[in-house]
N, C-alpha and C positions, 0 to 999 in steps of 0.2 A: 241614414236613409233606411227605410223600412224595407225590410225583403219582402214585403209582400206587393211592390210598387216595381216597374221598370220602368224610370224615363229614359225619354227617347233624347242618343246621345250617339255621334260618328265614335265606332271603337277602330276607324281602322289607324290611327295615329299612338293604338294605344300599345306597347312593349311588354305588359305584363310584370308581377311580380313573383319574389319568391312564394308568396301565399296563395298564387292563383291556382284555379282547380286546373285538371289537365286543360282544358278550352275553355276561352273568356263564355262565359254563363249569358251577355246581355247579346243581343242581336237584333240588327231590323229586318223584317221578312218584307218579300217583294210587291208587298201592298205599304210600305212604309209604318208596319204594328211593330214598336218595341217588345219583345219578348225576352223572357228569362228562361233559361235551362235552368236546374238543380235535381238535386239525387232528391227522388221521393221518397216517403218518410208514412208515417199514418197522419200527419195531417193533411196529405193529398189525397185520402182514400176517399174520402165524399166527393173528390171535385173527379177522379178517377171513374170513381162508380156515376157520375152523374154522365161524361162525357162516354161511357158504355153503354147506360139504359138508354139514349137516344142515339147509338149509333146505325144507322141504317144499313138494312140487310146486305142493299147493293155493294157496299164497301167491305163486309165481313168476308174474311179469305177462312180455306181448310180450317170452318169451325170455330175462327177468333175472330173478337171476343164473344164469348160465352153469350146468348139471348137470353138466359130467366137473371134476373135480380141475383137469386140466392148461387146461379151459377159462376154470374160476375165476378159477386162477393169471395166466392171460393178459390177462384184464378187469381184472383188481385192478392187474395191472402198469401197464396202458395209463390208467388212472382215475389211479393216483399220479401218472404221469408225465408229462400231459396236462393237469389238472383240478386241485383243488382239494374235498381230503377232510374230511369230521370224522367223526370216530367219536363214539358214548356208549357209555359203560362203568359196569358195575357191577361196582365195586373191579379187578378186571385182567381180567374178561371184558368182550366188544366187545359189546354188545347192540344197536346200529344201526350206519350206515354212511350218509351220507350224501354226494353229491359235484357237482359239477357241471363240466363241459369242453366245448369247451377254453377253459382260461385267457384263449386270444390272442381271441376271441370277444367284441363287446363283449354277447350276448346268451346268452351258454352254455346246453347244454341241465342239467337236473337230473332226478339219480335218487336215489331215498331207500329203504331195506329196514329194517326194523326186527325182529329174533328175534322169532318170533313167542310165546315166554314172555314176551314184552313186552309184545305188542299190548294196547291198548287202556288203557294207560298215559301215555298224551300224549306217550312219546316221539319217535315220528314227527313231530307239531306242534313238540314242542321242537328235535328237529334241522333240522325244515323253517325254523322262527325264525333259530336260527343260521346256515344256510344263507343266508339273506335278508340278515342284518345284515353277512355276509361279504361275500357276493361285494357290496353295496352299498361296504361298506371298499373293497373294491379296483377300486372304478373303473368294476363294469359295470353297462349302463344297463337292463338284465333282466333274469330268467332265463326259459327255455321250459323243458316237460317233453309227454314224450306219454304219455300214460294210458288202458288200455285201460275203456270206458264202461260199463262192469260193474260195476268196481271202483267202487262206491258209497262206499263208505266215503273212500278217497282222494281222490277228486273231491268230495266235499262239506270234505274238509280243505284241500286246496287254493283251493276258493271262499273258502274261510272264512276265506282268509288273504288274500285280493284274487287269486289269480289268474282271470283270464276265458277262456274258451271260443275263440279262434282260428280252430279249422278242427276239420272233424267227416269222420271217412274211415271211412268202414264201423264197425265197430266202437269205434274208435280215435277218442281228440279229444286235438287240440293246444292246449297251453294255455301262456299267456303272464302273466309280473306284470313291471307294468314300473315301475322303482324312483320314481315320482313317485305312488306310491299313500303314505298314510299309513303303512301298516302299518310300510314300511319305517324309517319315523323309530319308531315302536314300538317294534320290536323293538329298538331299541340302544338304550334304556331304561335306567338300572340299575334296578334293583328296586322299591325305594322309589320311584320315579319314574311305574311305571305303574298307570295305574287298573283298567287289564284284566290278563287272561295272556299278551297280547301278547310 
């Protein structure tokens, strides 16, 4: 089967094997779209940069993503090449972006955008999951994010996933999950394994 193709398929019967990445990669979002998670790479950088140039102002938090083209380009570079990406795609379009840096960081910061023809499809949670079960694979001992305190909607996602409140600056709260919470063993579940949508 092509990886550039998700069919639509119940994983929740599915166990997992030794080869699986930390979380089964296929999922169905709450409108019934198969979608695919994977680590992005430079060949999602066009589908990256396309779901940035029309990402609409209302939904850009504290300055991300970047508005000129050439600024896009430079954030997406320095996030490859720094960090630790996944995209979700629906069939060969990018519909999230999620990432976290730097790698060498045992606490890296994360940022997560989701197309907003997406919102409210759980894909944000699901790449936040991925997010979690990754960088926990690789070694580090958290992740942070800063979130402007407005954004209701993301801040109740990220509670909801164990991150806690840190530091509060004007506007802005720092928030921390640090991988000794359950969730983290959660999420790298195989499917069949969880009780929740952990």
């Amino acid at each position: 089967m092509s990886t550039d193709t998700c069919a639509a398929w119940n994983p929740s019967a599915c166990e997992g094997t030794a080869g699986c990445p930390p979380r089964c990669p296929r999922f169905i979002d709450k409108h019934g779209r198969a979608l695919l998670v994977e680590p992005a790479s430079d060949r999602h950088r066009e589908g990256l940069r396309s779901m940035y140039a029309d990402y609409p102002d209302a939904h850009r938090s504290m300055g991300l993503p970047p508005i000129h083209l050439e600024r896009i380009d430079a954030w997406i570079d320095a996030l490859l090449e720094t960090g630790t990406n996944l995209v979700a795609r629906d069939g060969t379009r990018v519909v999230g972006h999620a990432a976290y840096a730097p790698n060498s960081s045992a606490e890296p910061e994360f940022v997560i955008f989701v197309d907003p023809d997406y919102h409210d499809g759980g894909v944000g949670s699901e790449l936040c999951r991925h997010t979690i079960a990754t960088a926990a694979k690789n070694g580090h001992e958290a992740l942070t994010l800063d979130v402007d305190a407005a954004n209701e909607r993301a801040v109740h996602v990220y509670r909801k996933l164990g991150f806690r409140i840190v530091k509060r600056s004007g506007g802005d709260l720092a928030m921390r999950l640090s991988f000794d919470e359950p969730i983290v063993d959660a999420v790298r579940m195989p499917p069949a394994e969880r009780e929740t949508p952990a």
